[in-house]
DOGUDO-888086 format. One line per 5 residues: for each residue x negated, y, z negated of C-alpha. Coordinates in steps of 0.1 Angstrom, whole numbers. Layout:
X Y Z; ...
This chain:
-974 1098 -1132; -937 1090 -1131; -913 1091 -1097; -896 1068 -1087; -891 1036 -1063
-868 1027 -1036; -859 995 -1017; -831 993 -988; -821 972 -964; -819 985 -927
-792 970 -902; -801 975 -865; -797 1013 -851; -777 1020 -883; -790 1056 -896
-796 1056 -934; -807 1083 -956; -826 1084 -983; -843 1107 -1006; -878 1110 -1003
-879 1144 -1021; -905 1159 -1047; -900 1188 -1062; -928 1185 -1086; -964 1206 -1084
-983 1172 -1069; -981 1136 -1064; -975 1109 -1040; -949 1092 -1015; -957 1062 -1001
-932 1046 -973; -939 1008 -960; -922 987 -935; -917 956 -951; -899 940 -927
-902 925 -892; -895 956 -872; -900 988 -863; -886 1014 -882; -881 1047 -868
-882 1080 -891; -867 1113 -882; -855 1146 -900; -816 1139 -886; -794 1107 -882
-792 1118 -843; -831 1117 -837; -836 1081 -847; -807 1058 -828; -816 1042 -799
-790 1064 -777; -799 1099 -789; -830 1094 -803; -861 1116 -790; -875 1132 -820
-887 1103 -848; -918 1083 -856; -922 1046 -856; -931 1029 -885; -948 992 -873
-937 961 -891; -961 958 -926; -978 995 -921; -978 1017 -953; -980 1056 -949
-993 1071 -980; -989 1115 -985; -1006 1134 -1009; -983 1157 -1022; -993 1197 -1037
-989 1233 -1034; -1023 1231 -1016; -1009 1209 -990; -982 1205 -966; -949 1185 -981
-935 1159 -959; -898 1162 -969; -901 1186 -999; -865 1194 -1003; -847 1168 -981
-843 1136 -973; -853 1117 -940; -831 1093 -916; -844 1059 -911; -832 1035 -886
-844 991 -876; -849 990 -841; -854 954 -828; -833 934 -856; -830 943 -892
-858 954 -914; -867 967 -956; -881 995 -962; -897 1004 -994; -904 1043 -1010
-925 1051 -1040; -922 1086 -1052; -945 1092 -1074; -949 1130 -1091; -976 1144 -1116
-959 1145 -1147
């Protein structure tokens, strides 16, 4: 497998994007919070601030998500990236792409 890793620091209600994308027949992402606070994760900037926010998920402090990735079943972000946001204080998050070549 190959892919690729990503580690950013999130200031407080501060929308970031980055690219979670896999355009590859299979693999894996994995997304953990590996900071002190929540993290919330949406499809648009708007949907994960704490004024206009209504549509986003809420990653808890130390949780890692891990998606299978295939034709066979449903992509996460297949073509796009996703916004993510600190709520409560700063926090890291870290992203591991990781495709089937």
């Amino acid at each position: 497998m190959s892919g690729r890793i990503l580690r950013a620091t999130l200031a407080e209600n501060d929308p970031t994007m980055l690219n979670v994308t896999n355009s590859e027949l299979g693999g894996k992402l994995a997304i953990k919070n590996a900071g002190n606070n929540d993290i919330h994760i949406g499809y648009d900037q708007y949907d994960v601030t704490l004024a206009t926010g209504v549509n986003y998920f809420v990653l808890d402090p130390g949780v890692t998500l891990v998606f299978d990735q295939s034709n066979g079943v449903g992509f996460l972000a297949q073509d796009q990236g996703l916004w993510f946001a600190a709520q409560g204080g700063a926090s890291e998050i870290q992203i591991w792409v990781a495709n089937g070549r």
